[in-house]
C-alpha positions in Angstrom: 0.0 0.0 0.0 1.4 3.2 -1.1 1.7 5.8 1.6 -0.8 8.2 0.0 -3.9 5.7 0.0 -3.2 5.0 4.0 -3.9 7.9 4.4 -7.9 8.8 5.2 -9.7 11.9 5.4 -11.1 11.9 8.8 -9.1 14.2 11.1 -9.0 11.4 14.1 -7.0 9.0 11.5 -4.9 12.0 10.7 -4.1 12.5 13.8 -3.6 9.1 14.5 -0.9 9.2 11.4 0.7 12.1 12.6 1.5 10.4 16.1 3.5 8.0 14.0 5.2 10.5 12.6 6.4 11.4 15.6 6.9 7.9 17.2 8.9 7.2 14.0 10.8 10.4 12.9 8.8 10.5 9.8 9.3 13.6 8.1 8.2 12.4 4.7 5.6 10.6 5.6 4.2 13.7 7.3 4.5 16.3 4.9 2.4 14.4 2.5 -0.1 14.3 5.4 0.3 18.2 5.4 0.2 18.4 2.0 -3.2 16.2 2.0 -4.8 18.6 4.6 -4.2 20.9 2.4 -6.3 20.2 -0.4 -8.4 18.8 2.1 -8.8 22.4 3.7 -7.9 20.6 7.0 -5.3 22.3 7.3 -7.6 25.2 9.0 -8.7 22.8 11.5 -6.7 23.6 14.7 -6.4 20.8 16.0 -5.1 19.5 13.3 -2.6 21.8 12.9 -1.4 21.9 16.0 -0.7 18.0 15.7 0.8 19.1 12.4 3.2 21.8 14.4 4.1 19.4 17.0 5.5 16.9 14.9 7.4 18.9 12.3 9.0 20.4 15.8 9.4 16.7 16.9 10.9 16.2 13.6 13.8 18.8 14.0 12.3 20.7 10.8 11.1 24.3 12.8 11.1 26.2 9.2 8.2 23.9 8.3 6.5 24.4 11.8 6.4 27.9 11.2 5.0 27.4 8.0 2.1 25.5 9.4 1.6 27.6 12.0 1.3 30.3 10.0 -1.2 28.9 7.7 -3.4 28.7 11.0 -5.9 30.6 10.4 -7.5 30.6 14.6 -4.7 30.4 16.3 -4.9 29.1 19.8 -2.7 29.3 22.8 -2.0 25.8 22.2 -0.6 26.9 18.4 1.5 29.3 20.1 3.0 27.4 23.1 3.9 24.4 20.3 6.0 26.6 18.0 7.7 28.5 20.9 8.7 25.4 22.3 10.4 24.5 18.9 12.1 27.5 18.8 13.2 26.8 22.7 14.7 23.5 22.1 16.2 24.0 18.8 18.6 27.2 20.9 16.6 29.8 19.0 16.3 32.2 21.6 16.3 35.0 19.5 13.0 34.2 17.7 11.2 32.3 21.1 11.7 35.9 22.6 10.1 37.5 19.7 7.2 35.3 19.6 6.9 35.4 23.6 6.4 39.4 22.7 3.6 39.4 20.4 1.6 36.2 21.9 -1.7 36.9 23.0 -1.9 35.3 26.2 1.5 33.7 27.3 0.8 31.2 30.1 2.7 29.4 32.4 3.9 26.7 29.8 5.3 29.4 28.0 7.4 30.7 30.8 8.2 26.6 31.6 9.2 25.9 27.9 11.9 29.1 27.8 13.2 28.6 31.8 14.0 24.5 31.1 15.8 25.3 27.8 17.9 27.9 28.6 19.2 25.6 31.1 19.4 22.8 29.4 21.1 24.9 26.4 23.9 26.1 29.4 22.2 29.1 30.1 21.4 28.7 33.8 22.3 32.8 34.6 19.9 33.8 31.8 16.6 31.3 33.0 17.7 32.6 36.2 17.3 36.5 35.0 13.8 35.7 32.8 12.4 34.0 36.3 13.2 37.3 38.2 12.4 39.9 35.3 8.9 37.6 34.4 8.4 37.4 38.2 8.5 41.4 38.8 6.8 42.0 35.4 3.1 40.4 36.1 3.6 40.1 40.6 1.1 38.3 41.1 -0.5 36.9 38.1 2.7 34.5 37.2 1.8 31.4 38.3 4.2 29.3 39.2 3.7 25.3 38.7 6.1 21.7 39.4 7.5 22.3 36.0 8.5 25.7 36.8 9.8 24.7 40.3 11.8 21.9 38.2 12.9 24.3 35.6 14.5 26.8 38.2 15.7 24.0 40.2 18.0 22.8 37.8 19.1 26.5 36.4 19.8 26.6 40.3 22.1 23.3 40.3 24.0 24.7 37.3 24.6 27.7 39.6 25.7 26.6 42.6 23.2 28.9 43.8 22.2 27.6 47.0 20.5 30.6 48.7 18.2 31.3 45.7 17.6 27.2 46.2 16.4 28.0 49.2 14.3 30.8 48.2 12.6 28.7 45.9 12.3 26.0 47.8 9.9 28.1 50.6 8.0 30.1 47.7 7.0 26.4 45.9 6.0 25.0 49.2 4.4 28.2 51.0 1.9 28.6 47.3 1.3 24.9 47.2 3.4 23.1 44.7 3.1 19.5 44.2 6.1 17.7 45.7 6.0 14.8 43.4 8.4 12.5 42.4 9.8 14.6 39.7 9.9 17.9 41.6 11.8 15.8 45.0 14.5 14.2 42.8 15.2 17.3 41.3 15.4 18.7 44.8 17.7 16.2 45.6 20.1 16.4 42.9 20.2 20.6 43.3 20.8 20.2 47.3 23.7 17.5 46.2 25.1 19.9 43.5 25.4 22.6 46.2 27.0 20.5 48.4 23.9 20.4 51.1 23.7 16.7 51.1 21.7 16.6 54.5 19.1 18.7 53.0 18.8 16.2 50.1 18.3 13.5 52.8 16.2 15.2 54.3 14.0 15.7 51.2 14.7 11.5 49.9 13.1 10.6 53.7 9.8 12.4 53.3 9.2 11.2 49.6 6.3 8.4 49.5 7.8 7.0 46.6 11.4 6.8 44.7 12.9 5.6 41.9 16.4 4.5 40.7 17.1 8.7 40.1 15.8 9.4 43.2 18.1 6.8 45.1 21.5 7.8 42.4 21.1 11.9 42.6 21.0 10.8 46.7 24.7 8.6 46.3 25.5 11.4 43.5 25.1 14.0 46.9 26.8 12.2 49.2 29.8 11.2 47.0 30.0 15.0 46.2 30.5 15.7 49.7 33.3 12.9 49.9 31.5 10.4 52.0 32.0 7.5 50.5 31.3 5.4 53.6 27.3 6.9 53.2 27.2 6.5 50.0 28.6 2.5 50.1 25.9 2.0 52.7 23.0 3.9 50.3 24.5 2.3 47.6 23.9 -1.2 49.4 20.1 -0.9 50.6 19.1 0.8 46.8 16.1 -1.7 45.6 17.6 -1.6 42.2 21.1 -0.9 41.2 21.6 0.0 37.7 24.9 0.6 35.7 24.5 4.5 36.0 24.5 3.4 39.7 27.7 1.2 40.2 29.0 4.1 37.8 28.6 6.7 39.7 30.0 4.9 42.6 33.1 3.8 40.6 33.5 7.3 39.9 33.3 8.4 43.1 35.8 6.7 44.8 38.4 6.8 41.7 38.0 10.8 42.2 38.2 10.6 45.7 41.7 9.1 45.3 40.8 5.9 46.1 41.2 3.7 42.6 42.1 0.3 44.2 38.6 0.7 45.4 37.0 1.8 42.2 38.7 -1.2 40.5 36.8 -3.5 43.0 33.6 -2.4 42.4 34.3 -3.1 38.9 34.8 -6.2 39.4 31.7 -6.7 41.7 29.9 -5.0 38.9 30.7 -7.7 36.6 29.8 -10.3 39.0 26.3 -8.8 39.6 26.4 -9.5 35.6 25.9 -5.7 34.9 27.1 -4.7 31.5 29.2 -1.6 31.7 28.7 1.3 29.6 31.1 3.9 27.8 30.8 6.2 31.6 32.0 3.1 33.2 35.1 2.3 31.6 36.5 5.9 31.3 35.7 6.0 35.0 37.2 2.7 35.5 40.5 3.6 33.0 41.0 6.9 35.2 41.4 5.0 38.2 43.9 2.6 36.3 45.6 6.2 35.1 46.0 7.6 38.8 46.9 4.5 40.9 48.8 4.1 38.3 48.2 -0.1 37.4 49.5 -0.4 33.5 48.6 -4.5 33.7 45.1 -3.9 35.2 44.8 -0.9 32.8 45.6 -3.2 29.8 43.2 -5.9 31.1 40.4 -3.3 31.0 41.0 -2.3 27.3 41.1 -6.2 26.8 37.7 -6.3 28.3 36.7 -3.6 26.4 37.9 -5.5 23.2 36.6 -8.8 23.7 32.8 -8.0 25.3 31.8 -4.6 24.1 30.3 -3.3 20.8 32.3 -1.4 18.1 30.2 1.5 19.1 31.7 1.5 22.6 35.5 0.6 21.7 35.4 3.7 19.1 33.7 5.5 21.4 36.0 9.1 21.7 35.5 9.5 25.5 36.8 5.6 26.2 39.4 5.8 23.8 41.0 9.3 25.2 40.6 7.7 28.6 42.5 4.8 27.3 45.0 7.2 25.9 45.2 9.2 29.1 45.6 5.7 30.9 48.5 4.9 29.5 50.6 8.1 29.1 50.1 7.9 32.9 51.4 4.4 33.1 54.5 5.6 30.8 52.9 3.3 28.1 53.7 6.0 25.0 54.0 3.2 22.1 49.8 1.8 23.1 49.1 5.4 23.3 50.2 6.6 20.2 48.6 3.4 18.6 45.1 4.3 19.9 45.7 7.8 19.0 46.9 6.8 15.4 43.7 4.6 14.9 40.8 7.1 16.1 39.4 8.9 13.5 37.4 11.1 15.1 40.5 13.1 17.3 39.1 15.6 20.0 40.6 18.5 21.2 41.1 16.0 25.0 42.5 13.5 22.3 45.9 15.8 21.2 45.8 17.2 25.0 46.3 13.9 26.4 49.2 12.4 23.8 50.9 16.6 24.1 50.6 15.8 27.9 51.4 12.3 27.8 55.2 12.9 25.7 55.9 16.3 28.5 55.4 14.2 31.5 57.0 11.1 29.6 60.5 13.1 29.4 60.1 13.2 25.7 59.7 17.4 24.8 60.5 16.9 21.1 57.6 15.0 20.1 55.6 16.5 22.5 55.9 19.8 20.5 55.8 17.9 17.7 52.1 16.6 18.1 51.3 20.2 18.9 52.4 21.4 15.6 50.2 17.9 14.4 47.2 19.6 16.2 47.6 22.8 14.7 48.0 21.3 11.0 44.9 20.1 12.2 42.9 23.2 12.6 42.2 21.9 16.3 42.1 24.6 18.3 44.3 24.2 21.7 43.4 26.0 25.0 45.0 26.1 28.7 45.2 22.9 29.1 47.3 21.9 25.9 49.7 24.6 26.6 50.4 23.6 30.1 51.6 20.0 28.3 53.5 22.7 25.5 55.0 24.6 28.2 56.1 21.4 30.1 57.7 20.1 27.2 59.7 23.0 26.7 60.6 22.8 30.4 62.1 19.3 30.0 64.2 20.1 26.3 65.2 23.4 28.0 63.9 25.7 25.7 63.3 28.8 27.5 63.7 31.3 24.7 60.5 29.3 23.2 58.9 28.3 26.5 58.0 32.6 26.7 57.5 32.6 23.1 54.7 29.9 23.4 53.3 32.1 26.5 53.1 35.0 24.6 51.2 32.9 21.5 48.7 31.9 24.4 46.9 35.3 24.5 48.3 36.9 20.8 47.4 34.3 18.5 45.1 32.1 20.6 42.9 34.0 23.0 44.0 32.5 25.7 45.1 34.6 28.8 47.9 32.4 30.8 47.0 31.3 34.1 49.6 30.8 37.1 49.7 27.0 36.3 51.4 28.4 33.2 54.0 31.0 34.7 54.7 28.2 37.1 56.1 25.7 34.7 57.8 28.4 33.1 59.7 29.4 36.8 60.6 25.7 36.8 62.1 26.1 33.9 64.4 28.9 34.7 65.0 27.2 38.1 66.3 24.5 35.7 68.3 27.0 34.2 70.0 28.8 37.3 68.3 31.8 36.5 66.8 32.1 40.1 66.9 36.2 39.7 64.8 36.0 37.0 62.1 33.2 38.5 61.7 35.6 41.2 61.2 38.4 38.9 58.5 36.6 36.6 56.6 35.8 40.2 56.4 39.2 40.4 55.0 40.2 37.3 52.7 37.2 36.9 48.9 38.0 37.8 48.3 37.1 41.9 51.9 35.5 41.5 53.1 36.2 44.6 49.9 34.5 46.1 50.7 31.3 43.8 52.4 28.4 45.9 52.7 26.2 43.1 55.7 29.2 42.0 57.1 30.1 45.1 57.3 25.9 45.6 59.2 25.4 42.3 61.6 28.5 43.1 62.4 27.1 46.9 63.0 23.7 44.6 65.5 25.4 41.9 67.1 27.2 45.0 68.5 24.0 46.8 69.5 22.1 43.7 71.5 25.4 42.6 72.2 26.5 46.7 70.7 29.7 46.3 70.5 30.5 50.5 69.4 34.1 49.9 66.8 33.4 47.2 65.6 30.2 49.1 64.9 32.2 52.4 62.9 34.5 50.3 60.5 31.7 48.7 60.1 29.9 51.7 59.1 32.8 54.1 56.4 33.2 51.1 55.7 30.2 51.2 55.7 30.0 55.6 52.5 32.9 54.8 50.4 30.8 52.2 50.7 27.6 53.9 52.2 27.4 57.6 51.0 24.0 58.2 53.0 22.3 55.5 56.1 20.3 57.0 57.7 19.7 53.6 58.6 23.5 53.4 60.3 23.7 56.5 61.7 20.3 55.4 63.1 21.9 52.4 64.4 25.4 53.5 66.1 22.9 56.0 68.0 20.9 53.7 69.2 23.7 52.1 70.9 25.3 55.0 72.5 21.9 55.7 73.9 21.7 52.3 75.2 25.4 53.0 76.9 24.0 56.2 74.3 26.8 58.5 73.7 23.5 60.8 72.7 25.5 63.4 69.9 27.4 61.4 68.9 23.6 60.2 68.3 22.5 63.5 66.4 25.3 64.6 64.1 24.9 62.1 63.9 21.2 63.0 63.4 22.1 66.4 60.2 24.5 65.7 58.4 22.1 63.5 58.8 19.5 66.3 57.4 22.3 68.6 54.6 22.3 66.6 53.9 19.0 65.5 54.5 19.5 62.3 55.6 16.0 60.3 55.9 15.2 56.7 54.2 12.2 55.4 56.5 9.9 54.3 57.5 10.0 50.2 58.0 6.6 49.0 58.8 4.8 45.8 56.8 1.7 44.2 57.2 -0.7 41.2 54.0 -2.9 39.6 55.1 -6.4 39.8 52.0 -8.6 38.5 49.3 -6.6 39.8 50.7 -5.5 42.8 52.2 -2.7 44.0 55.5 -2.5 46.0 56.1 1.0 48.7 59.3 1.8 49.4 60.0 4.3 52.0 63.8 5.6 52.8 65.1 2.6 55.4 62.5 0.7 55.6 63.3 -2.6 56.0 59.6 -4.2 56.4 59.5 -5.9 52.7 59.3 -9.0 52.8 62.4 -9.9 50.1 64.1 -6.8 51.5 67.4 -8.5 52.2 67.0 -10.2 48.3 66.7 -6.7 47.2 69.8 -5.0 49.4 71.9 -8.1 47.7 70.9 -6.9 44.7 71.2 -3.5 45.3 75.3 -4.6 46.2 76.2 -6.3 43.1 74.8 -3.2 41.0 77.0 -0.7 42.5 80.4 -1.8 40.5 78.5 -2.2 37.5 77.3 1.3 37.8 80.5 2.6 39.1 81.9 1.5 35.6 78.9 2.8 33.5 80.1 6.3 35.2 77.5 7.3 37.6 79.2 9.3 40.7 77.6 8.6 44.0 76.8 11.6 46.1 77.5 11.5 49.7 75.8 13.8 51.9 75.5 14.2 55.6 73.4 11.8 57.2 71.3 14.6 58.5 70.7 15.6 55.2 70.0 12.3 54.3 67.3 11.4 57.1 64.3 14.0 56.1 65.2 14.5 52.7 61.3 13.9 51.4 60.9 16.5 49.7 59.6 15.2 45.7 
């Protein structure tokens, strides 16, 4: 049956036809329905046309909405609200404000259709500012319903706007607003977002009924606020625990610094016979990345291989994370494999392989891929040029490390933030040219308030034994953080190098006056899935007198390759943590 004798003239069956449409993203099926109504002189019925609107809007074709809608003869709020709400989703502002000005009677779905998408289009301030403005314009006659409450909610959430929260919170319950399941979970998820998680418990006790988002935004609050032993023990009572759930949780603890813990929820995940998505993994690969685990990383990506779709293993976001993974576990021929094979390269893609060869000890090609990414007409920001400027940093290029700074803002846009002057101190640290560091702290933006600076110039002053300059940075950096032992730890050292033992052991003696002790620094090596910790003399391994024998028989060998030993004083050698 061709599509054209399906089609009947009764306005119920096209209706009916125009629902599929919909259901079924149609668009050629309905425009021969419009094009029927047409001759039919349907096409005046309102109804009809407003079905007719709707679906052309469904259908992501506005121009043809408006054309409908202006073939409407009796137009009806309805008509109106339809096409606005086209405009609103599709991001045209512009037009849904002119409309909103020359509507007849504007109602509350009106106001609901432009609050929600200016949020949802990442214009929280601006649904924020039409609430106020529509608020003060018509007092009392602007009703307020739950979709409005929800609307404003979430503009609220974007916001981090917790006292206009508040506000709206009272004004929806003192007029009478439903608290139904849609209004509480969006309740819960702003409280969580502003980092009130007892007011979103509060809210997840009184509700008569949840669902799985009403239990996740409440583990979602919790793990915001860096409880993770709440949100285990929500996470265990949930009725139903779904893979945005166990996702969420994985996330949580992998950015709460505790990966080994992510990585066994994963595998508890699997158990339960819950099929991860694209979230999961590149939560699950940026725990491997931080721990960092290179076998347990690899054994992810061979999951990822051998059980997912093609869909999921091209997927951008799991393939950067696999990229990031292994630049972090030192892995630069896998990551430069995956990043050869993905077609579809992101600005996080060149970041992360940039990155990956600065912190990896190889500049050159680090600066190389960023020349790649230019050829590419990708366009770099802060983050690629703190990988740019680290790569500089290890080659030694400080005539091009400020020449890259000054391309930030001149050919980019991009005004340099201290993470940027900081790396570029480093650098000159690296170079002896300690007057200078301390110059550029000066001239940087809040420099002098920076301790990532001050902390890389105290660091350059006791390789290079720079007393004067290393006072200086460390009483800057006593003022911006005077609970920090490894400071005093450092400044320390360097008068001990200097021979000022006395000065040294004053300095010990005040940190001990005030409790102040650095946590131990220790090195570690991945041996089949586990990790060995190595702290300075410590002698609790359990192979440790294997590994001192070892240790002996290397030291001729390495005599011969040329490495000089460097003897210091053992009191130099006992707290010197600082890394």
């Amino acid at each position: 049956m061709q599509p054209s004798e399906a089609i009947s003239s009764e306005p119920n069956q096209f209706a009916h036809l125009l629902s599929k449409c919909i259901r079924t993203n149609d668009l050629k099926l309905g425009r021969l329905i419009h094009s029927r109504l047409i001759k039919t002189a349907l096409n005046c019925n309102t109804f009809l046309a407003n079905r007719l609107i709707d679906m052309y809007s469904k259908c992501s074709s506005v121009d043809y909405a408006q054309q409908a809608f202006n073939d409407l003869s009796h137009k009806n709020t309805q008509s109106w609200n339809t096409l606005l709400s086209a405009y609103c989703k599709k991001g045209l502002f512009e037009k849904a404000f002119q409309m909103l000005d020359v509507m007849p009677e504007p109602n509350v779905v009106s106001y609901n259709s432009i609050i929600s998408s200016l949020t949802h289009h990442g214009f929280p301030g601006k649904a924020m500012g039409f609430f106020k403005r529509t608020r003060t314009q018509y007092k009392n006659e602007f009703l307020i319903d739950e979709f409005t409450v929800v609307g404003m909610v979430n503009a609220c959430a974007c916001l981090g706007a917790l006292k206009l929260l508040r506000e709206l919170h009272g004004l929806a319950t003192v007029i009478g607003v439903r608290f139904n399941l849609v209004v509480c979970n969006a309740m819960i998820d702003a409280y969580g977002k502003c980092g009130k998680h007892e007011y979103s418990y509060f809210i997840f006790c009184q509700m008569h009924e949840t669902d799985v988002f009403s239990w996740t935004s409440m583990l979602v609050a919790y793990i915001r606020a860096s409880r993770m032993a709440d949100a285990c023990s929500l996470f265990d009572s949930m009725p139903v625990r779904n893979v945005v759930a166990w996702t969420v949780l994985i996330t949580g603890f992998a950015q709460n610094g505790e990966g080994d813990k992510a990585l066994c929820i994963f595998k508890e995940m699997l158990e339960e016979g819950i099929v991860p998505s694209a979230s999961t993994y590149v939560s699950v690969l940026s725990a491997c990345a931080d721990i960092p685990l290179l076998e347990r990383g690899k054994q992810v990506h061979g999951h990822i291989f051998r059980y997912t779709c093609l869909i999921d293993l091209h997927n951008v976001f799991v393939v950067n994370a696999l990229i990031d993974m292994y630049c972090k576990c030192g892995d630069m021929i896998s990551a430069m494999t995956l990043f050869e094979r993905l077609d579809g390269k992101d600005r996080v893609t060149w970041n992360s392989i940039i990155i990956g060869f600065a912190q990896n000890g190889n500049g050159e090609m680090s600066l190389f891929m960023f020349d790649k990414m230019i050829e590419a007409d990708t366009k770099p920001n802060h983050v690629t040029f703190l990988g740019v400027l680290s790569a500089c940093s290890h080659c030694g290029l400080l005539s091009e490390g400020f020449q890259y700074l000054h391309s930030m803002e001149s050919e980019y846009g991009i005004v340099p933030q201290l993470d940027h002057y900081a790396v570029l101190i480093d650098l000159l640290g690296r170079k002896n040219r300690l007057q200078e560091a301390a110059e550029l702290i000066k001239k940087a933006p809040w420099g002098t308030y920076n301790i990532g600076m001050w902390g890389a110039l105290l660091g350059a002053c006791r390789v290079h034994g720079n007393l004067k300059l290393a006072r200086r940075a460390a009483e800057a950096l006593f003022e911006l953080e005077p609970d920090s032992a490894a400071r005093y730890i450092m400044l320390s050292n360097v008068y001990a190098a200097a021979g000022r033992w006395d000065d040294a052991r004053s300095l010990r003696r005040y940190m001990d006056n005030r409790g102040l002790v650095k946590e131990a620094a220790y090195s570690w090596i991945e041996i089949k899935n586990i990790r060995h910790k190595f702290v300075a003399k410590d002698k609790s391994h359990s192979r440790s007198e294997e590994i001192k024998d070892l240790l002996l028989k290397l030291i001729d060998p390495m005599k011969d390759a040329g490495y000089i030993f460097q003897l210091e004083s053992s009191y130099f050698l006992e707290d010197d943590a600082f890394s």
